[in-house]
TIMARVO-587998 format. One record per residue: residue number from 1; residue in one letter; x, z, y of N, C-alpha, C in turn. Coordinates in Angstrom, 3 decimals. Example, Ala and Ser with C-alpha at 12.3 -4.5 7.8 and 13.67 -1.06 7.14 Angstrom:
BEGIN
{1, "A", {13.190, 7.800, -5.690}, {12.300, 7.800, -4.500}, {13.200, 7.800, -3.300}}
{2, "S", {12.850, 7.080, -2.250}, {13.670, 7.140, -1.060}, {12.900, 7.870, 0.030}}
END
This chain:
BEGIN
{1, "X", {0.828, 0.000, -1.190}, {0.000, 0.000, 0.000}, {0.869, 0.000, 1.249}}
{2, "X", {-0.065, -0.487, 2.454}, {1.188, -0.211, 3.687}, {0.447, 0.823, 4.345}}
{3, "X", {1.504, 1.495, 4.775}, {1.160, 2.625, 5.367}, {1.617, 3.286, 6.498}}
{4, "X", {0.868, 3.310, 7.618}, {1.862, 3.681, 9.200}, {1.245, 5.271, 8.971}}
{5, "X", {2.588, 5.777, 9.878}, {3.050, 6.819, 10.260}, {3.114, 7.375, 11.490}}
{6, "X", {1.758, 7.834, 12.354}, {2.587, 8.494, 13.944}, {3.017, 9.428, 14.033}}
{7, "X", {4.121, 9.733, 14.229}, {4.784, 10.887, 14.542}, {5.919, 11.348, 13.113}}
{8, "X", {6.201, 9.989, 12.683}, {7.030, 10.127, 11.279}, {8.373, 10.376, 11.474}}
{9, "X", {9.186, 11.086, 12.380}, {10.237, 12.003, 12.401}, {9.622, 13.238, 12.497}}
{10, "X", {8.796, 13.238, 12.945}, {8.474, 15.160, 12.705}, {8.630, 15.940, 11.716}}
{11, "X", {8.189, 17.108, 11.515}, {7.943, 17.783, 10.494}, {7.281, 17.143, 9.331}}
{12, "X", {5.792, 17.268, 9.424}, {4.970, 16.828, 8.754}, {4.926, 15.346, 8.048}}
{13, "X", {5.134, 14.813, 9.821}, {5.410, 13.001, 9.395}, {6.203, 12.248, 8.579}}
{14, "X", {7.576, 13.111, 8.996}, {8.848, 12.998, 8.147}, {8.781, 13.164, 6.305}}
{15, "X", {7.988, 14.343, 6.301}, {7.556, 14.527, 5.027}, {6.791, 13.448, 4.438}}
{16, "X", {5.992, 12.972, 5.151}, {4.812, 12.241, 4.604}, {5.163, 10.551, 4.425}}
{17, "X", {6.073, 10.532, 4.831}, {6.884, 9.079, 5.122}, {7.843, 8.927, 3.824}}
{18, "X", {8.420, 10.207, 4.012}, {9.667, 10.216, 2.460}, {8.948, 10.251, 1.030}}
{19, "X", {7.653, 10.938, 1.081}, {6.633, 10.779, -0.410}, {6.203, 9.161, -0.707}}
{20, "X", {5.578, 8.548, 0.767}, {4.790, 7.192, 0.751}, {5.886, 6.671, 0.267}}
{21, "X", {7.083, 6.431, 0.855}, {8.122, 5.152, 0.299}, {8.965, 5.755, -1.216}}
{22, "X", {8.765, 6.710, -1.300}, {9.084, 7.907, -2.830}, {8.509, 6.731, -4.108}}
{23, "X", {7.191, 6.455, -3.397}, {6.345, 6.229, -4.593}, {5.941, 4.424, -4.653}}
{24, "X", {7.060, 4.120, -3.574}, {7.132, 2.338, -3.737}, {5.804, 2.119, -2.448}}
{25, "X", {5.489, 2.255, -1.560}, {4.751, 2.103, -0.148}, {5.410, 1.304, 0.923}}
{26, "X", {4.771, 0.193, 1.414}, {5.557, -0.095, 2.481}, {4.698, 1.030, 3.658}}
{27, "X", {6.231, 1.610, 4.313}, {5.760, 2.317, 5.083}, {6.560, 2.311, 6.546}}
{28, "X", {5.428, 2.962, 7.508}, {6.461, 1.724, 9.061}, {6.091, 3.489, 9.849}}
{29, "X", {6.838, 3.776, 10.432}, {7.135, 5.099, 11.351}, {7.084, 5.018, 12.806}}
{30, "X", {6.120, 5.554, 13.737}, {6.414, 5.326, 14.759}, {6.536, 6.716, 15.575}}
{31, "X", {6.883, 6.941, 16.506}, {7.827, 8.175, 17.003}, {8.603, 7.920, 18.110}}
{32, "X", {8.936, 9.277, 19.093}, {9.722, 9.027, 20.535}, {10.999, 8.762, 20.298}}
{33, "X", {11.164, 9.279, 18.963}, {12.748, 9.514, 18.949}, {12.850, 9.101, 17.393}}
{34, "X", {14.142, 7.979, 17.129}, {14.824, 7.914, 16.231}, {15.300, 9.409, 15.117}}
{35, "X", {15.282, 8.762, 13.546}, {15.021, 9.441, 12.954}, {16.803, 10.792, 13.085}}
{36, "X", {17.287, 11.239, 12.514}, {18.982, 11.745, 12.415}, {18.950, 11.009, 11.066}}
{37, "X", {18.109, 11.072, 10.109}, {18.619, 11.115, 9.007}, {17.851, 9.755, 8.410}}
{38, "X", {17.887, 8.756, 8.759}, {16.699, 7.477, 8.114}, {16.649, 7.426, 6.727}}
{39, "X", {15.196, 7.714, 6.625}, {14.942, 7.027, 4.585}, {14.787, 5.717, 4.620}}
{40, "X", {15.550, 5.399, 3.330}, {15.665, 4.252, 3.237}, {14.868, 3.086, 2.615}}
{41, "X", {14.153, 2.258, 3.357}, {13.168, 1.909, 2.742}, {11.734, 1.446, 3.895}}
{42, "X", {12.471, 2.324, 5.023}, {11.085, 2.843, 6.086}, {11.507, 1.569, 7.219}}
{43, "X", {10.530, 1.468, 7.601}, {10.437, 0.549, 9.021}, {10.299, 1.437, 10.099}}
{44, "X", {11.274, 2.129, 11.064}, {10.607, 2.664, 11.986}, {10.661, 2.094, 13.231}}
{45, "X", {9.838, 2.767, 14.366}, {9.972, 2.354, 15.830}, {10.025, 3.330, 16.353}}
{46, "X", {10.696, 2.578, 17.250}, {10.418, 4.481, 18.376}, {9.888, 3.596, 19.648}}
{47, "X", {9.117, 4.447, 19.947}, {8.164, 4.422, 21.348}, {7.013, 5.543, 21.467}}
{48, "X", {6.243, 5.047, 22.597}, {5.313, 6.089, 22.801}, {3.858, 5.714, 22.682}}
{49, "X", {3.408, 6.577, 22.027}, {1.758, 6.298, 21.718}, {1.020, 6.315, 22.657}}
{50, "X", {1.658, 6.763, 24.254}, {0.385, 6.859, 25.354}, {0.652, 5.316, 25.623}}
{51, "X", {1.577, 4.420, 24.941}, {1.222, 3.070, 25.493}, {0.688, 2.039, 24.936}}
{52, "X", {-0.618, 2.272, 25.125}, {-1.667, 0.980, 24.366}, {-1.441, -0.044, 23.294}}
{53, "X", {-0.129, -0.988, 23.598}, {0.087, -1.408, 22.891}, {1.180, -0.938, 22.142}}
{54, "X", {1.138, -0.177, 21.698}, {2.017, 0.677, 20.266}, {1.007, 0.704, 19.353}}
{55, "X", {-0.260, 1.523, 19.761}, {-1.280, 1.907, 19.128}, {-1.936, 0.341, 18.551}}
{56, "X", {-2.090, -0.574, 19.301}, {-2.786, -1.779, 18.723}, {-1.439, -2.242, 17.625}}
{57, "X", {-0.349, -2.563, 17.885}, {0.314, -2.776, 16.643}, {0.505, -1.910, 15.899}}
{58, "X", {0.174, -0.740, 15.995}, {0.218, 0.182, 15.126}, {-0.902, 0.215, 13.699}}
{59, "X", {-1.864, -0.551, 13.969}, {-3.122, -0.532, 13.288}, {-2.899, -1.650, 12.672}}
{60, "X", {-2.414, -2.982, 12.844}, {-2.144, -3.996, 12.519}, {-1.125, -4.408, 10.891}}
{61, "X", {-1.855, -4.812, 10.051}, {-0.912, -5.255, 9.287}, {-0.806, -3.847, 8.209}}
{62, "X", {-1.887, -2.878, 7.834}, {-1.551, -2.087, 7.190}, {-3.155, -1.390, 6.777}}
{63, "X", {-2.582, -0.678, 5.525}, {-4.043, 0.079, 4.952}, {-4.811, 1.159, 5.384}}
{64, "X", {-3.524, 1.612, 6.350}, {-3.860, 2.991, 6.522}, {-3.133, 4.079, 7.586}}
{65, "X", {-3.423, 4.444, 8.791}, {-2.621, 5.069, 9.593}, {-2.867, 6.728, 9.603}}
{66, "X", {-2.095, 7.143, 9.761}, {-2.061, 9.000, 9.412}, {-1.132, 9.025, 10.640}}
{67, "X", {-1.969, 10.342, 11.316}, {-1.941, 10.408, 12.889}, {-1.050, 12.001, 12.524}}
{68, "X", {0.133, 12.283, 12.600}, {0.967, 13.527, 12.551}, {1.270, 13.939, 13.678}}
{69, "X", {1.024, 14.052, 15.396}, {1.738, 13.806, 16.319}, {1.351, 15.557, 16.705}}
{70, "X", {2.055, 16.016, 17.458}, {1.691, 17.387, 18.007}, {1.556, 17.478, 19.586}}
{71, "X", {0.527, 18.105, 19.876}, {-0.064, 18.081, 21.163}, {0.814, 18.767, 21.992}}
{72, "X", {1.926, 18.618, 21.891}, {3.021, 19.166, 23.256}, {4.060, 17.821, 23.553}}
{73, "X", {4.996, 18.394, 25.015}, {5.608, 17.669, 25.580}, {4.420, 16.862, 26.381}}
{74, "X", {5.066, 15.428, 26.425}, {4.383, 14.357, 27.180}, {2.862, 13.866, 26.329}}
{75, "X", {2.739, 14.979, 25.272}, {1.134, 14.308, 24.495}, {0.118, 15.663, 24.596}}
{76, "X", {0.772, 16.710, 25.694}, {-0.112, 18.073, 25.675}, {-1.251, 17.641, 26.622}}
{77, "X", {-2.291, 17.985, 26.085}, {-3.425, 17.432, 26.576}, {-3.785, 16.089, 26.880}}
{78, "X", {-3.128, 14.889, 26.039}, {-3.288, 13.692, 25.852}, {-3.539, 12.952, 24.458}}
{79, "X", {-3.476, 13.819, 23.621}, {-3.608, 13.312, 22.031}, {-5.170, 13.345, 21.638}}
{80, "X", {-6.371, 13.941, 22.600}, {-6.974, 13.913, 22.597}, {-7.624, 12.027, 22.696}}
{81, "X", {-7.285, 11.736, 23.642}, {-7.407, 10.538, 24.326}, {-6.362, 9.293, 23.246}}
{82, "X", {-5.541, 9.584, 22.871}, {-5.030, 8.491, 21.611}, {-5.894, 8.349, 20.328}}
{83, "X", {-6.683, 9.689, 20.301}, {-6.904, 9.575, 18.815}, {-8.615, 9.240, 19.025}}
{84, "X", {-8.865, 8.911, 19.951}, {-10.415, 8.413, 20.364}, {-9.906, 7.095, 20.631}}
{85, "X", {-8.888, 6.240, 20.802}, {-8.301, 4.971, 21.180}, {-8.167, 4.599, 19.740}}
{86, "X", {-7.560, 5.249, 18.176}, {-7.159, 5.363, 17.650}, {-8.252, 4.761, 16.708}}
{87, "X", {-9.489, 6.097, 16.487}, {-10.959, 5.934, 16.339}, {-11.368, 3.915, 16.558}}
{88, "X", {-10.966, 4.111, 17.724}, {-11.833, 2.636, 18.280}, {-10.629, 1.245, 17.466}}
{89, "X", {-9.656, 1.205, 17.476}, {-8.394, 0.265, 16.781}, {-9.193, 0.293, 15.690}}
{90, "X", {-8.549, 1.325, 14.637}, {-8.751, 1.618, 13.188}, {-10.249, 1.455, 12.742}}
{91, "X", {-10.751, 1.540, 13.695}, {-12.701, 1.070, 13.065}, {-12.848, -0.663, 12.752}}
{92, "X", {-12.219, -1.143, 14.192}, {-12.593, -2.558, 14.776}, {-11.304, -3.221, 13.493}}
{93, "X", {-10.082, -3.034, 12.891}, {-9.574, -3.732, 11.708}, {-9.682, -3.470, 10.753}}
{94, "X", {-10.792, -2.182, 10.570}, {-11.407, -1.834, 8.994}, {-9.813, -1.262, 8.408}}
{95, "X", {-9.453, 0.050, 9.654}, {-8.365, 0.496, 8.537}, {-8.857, 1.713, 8.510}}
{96, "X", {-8.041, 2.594, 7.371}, {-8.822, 3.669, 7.596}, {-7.306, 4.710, 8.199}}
{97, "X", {-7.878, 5.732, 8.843}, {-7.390, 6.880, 9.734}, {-7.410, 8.032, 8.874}}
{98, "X", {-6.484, 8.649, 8.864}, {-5.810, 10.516, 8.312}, {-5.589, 10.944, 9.863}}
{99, "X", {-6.060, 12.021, 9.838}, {-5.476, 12.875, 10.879}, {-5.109, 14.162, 10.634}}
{100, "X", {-4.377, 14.479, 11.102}, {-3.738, 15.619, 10.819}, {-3.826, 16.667, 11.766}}
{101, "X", {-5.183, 18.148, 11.328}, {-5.090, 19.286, 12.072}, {-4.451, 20.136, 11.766}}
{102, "X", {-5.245, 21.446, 12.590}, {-4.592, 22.796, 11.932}, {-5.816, 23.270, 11.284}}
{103, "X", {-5.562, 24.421, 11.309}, {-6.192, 25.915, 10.233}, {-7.475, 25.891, 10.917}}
{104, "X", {-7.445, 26.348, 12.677}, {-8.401, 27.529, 12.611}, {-9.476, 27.615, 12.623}}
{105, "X", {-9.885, 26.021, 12.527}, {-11.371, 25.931, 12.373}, {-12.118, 25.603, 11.008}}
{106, "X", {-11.229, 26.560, 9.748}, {-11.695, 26.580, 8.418}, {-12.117, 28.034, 8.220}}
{107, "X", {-13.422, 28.147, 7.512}, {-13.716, 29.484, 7.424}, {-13.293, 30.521, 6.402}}
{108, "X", {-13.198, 31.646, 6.963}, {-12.538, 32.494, 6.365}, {-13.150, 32.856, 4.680}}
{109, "X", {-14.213, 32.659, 4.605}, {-15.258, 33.029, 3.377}, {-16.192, 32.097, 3.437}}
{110, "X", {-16.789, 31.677, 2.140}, {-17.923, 30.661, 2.154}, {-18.939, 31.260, 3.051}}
{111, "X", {-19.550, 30.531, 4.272}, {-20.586, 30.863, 4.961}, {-20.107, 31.733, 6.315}}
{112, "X", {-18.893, 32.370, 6.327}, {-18.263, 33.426, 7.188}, {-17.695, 32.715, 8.441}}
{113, "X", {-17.252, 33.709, 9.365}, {-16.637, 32.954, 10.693}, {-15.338, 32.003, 10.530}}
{114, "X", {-15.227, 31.594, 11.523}, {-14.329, 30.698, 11.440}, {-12.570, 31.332, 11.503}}
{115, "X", {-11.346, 31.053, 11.432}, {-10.648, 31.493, 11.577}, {-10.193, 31.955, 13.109}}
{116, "X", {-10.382, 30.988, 13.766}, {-10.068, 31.091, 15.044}, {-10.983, 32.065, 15.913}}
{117, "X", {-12.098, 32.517, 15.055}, {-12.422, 33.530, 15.671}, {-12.650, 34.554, 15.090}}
{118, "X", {-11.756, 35.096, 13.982}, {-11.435, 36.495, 13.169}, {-10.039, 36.351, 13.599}}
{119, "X", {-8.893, 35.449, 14.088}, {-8.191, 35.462, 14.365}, {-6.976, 34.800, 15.556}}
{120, "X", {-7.966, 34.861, 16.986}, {-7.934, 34.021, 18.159}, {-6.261, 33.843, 18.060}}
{121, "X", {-6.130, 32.645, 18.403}, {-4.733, 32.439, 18.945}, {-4.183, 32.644, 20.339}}
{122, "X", {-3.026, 33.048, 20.084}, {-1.697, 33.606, 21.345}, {-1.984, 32.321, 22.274}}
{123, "X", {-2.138, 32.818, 23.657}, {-2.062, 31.605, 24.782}, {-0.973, 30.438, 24.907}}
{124, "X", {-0.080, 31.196, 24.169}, {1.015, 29.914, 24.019}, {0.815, 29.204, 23.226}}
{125, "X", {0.238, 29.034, 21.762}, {-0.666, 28.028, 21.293}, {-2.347, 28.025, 21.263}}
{126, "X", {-2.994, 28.162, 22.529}, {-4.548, 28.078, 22.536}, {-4.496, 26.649, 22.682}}
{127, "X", {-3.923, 26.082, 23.747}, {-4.006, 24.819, 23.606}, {-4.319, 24.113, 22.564}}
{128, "X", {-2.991, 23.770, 22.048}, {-2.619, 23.262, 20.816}, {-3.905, 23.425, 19.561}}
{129, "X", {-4.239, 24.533, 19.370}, {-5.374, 24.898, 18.517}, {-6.781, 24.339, 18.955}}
{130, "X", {-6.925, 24.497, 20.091}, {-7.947, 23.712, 20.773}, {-7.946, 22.323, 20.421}}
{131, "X", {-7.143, 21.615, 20.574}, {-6.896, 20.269, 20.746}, {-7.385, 20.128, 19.082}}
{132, "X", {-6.594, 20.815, 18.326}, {-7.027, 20.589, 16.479}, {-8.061, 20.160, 16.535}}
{133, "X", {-9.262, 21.046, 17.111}, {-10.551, 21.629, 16.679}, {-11.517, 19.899, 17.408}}
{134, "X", {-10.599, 19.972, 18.520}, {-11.564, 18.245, 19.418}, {-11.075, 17.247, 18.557}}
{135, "X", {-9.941, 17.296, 17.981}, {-9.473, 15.873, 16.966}, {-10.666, 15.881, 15.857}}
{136, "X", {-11.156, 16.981, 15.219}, {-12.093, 17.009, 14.160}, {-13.110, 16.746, 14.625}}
{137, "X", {-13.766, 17.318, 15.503}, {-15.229, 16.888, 15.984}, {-15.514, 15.612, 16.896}}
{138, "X", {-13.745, 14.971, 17.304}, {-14.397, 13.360, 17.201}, {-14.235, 12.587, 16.603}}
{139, "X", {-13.730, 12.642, 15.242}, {-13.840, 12.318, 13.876}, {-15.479, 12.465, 13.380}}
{140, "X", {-15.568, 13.504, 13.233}, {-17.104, 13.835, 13.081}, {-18.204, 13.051, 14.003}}
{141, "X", {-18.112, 12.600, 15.042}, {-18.995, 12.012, 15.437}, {-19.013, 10.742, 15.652}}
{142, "X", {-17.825, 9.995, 15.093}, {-17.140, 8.872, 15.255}, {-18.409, 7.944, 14.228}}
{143, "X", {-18.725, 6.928, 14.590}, {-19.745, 5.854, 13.668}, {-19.120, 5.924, 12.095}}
{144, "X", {-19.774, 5.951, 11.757}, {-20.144, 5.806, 9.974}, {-19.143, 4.873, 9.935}}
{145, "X", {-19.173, 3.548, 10.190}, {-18.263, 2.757, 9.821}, {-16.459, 2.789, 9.745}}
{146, "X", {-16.289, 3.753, 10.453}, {-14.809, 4.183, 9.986}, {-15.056, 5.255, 9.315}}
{147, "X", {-13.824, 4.904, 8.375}, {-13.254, 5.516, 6.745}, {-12.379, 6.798, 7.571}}
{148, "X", {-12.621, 7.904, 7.168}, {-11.185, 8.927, 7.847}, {-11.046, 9.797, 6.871}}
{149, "X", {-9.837, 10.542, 7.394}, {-9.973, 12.153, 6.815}, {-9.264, 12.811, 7.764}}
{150, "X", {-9.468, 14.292, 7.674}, {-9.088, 15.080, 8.583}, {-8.234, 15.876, 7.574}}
{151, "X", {-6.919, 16.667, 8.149}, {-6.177, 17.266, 6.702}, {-5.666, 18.826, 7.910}}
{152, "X", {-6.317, 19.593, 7.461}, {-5.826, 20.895, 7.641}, {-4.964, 21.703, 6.530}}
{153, "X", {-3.786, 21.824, 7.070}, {-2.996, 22.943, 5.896}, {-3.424, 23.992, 6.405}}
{154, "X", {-2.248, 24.730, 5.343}, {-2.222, 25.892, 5.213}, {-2.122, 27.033, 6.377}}
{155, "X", {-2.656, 28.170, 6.850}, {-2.239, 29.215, 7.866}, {-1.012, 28.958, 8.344}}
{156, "X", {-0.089, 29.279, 7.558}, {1.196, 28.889, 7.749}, {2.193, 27.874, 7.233}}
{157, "X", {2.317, 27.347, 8.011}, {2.796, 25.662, 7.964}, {3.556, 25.108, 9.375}}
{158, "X", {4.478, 24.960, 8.281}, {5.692, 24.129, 9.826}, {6.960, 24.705, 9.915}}
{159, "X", {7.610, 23.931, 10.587}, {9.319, 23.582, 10.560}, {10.375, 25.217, 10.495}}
{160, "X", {8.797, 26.268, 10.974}, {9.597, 27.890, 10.889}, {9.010, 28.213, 9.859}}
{161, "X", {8.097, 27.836, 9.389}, {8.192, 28.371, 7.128}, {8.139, 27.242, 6.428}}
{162, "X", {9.365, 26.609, 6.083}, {8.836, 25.823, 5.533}, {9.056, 26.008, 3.986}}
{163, "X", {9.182, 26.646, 3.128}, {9.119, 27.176, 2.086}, {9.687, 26.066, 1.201}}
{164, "X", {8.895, 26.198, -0.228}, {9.900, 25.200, -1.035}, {9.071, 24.175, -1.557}}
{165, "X", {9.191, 23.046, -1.943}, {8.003, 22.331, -2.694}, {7.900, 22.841, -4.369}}
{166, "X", {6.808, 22.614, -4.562}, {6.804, 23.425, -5.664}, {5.903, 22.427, -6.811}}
{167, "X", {5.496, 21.179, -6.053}, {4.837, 20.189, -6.598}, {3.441, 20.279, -7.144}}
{168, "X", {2.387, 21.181, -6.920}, {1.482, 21.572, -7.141}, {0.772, 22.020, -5.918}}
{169, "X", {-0.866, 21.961, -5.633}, {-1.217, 22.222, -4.325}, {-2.548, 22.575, -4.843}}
{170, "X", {-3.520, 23.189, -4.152}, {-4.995, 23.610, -3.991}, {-5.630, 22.925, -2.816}}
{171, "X", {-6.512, 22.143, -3.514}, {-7.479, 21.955, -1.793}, {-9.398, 22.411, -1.961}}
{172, "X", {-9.837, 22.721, -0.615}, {-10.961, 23.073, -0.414}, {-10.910, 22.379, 1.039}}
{173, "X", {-12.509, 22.803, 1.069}, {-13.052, 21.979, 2.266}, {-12.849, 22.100, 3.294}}
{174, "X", {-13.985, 23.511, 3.958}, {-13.782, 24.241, 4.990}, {-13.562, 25.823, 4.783}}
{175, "X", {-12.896, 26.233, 3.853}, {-12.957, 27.696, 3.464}, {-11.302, 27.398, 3.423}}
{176, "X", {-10.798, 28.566, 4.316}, {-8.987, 29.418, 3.898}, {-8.980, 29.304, 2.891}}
{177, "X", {-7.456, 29.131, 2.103}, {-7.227, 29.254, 0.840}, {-6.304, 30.346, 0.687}}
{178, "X", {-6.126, 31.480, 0.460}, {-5.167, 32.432, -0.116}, {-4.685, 32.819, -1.083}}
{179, "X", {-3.720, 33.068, -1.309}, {-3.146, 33.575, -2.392}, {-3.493, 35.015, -2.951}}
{180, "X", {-3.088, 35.603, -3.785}, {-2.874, 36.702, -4.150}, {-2.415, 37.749, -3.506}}
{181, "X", {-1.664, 37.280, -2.318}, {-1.193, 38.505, -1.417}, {-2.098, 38.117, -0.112}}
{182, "X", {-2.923, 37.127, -0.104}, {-3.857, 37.313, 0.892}, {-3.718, 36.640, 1.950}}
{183, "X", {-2.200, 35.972, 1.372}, {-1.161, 34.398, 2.341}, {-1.707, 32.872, 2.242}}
{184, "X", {-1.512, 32.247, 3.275}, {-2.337, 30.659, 2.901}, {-0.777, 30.198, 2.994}}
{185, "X", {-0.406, 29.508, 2.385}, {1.262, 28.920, 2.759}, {1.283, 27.242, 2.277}}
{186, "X", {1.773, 26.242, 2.936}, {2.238, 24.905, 1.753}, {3.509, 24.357, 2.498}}
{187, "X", {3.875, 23.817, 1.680}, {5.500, 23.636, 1.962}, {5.246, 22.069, 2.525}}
{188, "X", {6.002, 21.477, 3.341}, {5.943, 20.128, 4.021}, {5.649, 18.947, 2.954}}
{189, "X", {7.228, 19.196, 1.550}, {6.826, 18.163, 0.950}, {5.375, 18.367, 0.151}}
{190, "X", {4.696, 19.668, -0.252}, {3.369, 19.547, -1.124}, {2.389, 19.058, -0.376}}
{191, "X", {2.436, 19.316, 1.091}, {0.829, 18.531, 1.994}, {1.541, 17.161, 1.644}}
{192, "X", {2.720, 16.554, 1.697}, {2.323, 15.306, 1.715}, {2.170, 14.938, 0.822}}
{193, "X", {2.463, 15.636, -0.388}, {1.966, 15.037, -1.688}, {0.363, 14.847, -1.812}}
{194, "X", {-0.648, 15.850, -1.308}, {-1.406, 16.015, -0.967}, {-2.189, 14.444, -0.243}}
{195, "X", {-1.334, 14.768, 1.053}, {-2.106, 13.370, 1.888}, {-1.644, 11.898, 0.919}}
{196, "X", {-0.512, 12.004, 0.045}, {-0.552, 10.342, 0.097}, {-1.161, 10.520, -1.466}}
{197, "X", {-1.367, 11.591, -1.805}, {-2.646, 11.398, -2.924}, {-3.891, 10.932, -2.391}}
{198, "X", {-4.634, 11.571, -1.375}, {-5.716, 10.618, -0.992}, {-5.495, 9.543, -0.279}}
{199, "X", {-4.435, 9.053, -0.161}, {-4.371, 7.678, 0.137}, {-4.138, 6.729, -0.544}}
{200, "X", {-3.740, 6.997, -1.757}, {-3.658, 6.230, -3.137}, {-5.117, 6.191, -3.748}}
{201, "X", {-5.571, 7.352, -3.789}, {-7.237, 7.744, -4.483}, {-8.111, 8.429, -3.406}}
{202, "X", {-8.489, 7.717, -2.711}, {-9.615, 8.229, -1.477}, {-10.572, 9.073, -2.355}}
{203, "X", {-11.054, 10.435, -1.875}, {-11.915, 11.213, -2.139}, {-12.545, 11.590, -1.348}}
{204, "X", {-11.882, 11.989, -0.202}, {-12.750, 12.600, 1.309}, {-12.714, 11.386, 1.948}}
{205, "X", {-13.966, 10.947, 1.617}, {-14.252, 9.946, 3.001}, {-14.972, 10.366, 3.801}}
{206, "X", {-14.461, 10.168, 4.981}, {-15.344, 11.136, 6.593}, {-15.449, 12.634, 6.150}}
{207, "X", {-14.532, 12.933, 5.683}, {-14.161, 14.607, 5.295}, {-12.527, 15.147, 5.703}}
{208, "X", {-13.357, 16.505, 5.880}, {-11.800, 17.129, 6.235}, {-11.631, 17.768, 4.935}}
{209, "X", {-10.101, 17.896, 4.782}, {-9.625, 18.383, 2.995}, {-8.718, 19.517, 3.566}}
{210, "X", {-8.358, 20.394, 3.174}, {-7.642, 21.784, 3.139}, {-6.701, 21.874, 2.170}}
{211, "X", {-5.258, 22.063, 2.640}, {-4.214, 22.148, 1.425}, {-3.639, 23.274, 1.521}}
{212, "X", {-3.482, 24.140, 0.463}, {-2.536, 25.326, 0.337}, {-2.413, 25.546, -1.335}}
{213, "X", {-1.288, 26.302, -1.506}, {-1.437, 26.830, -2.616}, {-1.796, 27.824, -3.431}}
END
């Protein structure tokens, strides 16, 4: 399959780029900044997604785009506005869209509050958490005719835990997943094992999926 990548030097992206071409994918990376370490195999670009035409060739020529980008720097309070541009591309060439949130708007218990409000976030990421929560609900209201998914990991997730892959993962819908000590955790490479499993075998269509272990 071909498969674009925004934000495929990042954390997440990076991960999700090294599984797709792992498993024989043509896969194309786009990002501000060149990779340090290039996999081999990958097409990348570097540029910026606030410029229109990145995003239209970005959609072009492929099965499937998975949106990894993080709402800081020059995209804080603008990723909102790519991924409704994004919405409108990926509908109009019949590709389908992954996006990639956070946690806190999965509930803590079947039927129970949400995370983000048994467990409000620090002002230094309200933003950021905010922004998650508008990427999902304009997914959600986005026309029937685009294919998506929305992919929330684990509580804790990212470049300061990134734990080990362990090649095995749990997913649920909208309910936290915890462990035994009461921890939600997934390691970079298991979400992407995760995401480029449903991109090989679509299951959540117009659904958000939850990964932890």
């Amino acid at each position: 399959m071909r498969i674009t990548v925004l934000g495929g030097t990042g954390y997440a992206g990076s991960h999700v780029v090294a599984e797709a071409v792992k498993r024989g994918h043509e896969v194309t990376s786009y990002s501000r900044n060149a990779p340090d370490t290039p996999v081999a195999g990958v097409t990348y670009r570097t540029a910026s997604v606030l410029d229109d035409g990145v995003l239209v060739e970005a959609v072009q020529r492929t099965d499937a785009v998975v949106e990894t980008l993080s709402p800081r720097g020059e995209l804080a309070g603008k990723l909102e506005g790519v991924v409704a541009r994004l919405i409108e591309l990926t509908m109009a060439a019949d590709v389908r869209l992954g996006v990639l949130g956070g946690a806190s708007s999965l509930r803590v218990s079947a039927g129970g509050p949400r995370l983000i409000d048994v467990q409000p976030p620090s002002a230094e990421i309200a933003d950021e958490v905010n922004t998650g929560i508008a990427l999902l609900e304009a997914l959600q209201a986005a026309p029937e005719k685009l294919d998506w998914f929305y992919v929330s990991p684990a509580a804790s997730f990212g470049a300061w835990v990134p734990g080990e892959a362990k090649g095995h993962y749990r997913l649920s819908d909208d309910v936290l997943l915890v462990d035994g000590n009461g921890d939600s955790n997934i390691s970079g490479a298991d979400l992407a094992k995760a995401i480029v499993d449903e991109i090989e075998q679509p299951v959540h269509h117009r659904r958000r999926f939850h990964v932890a272990y």
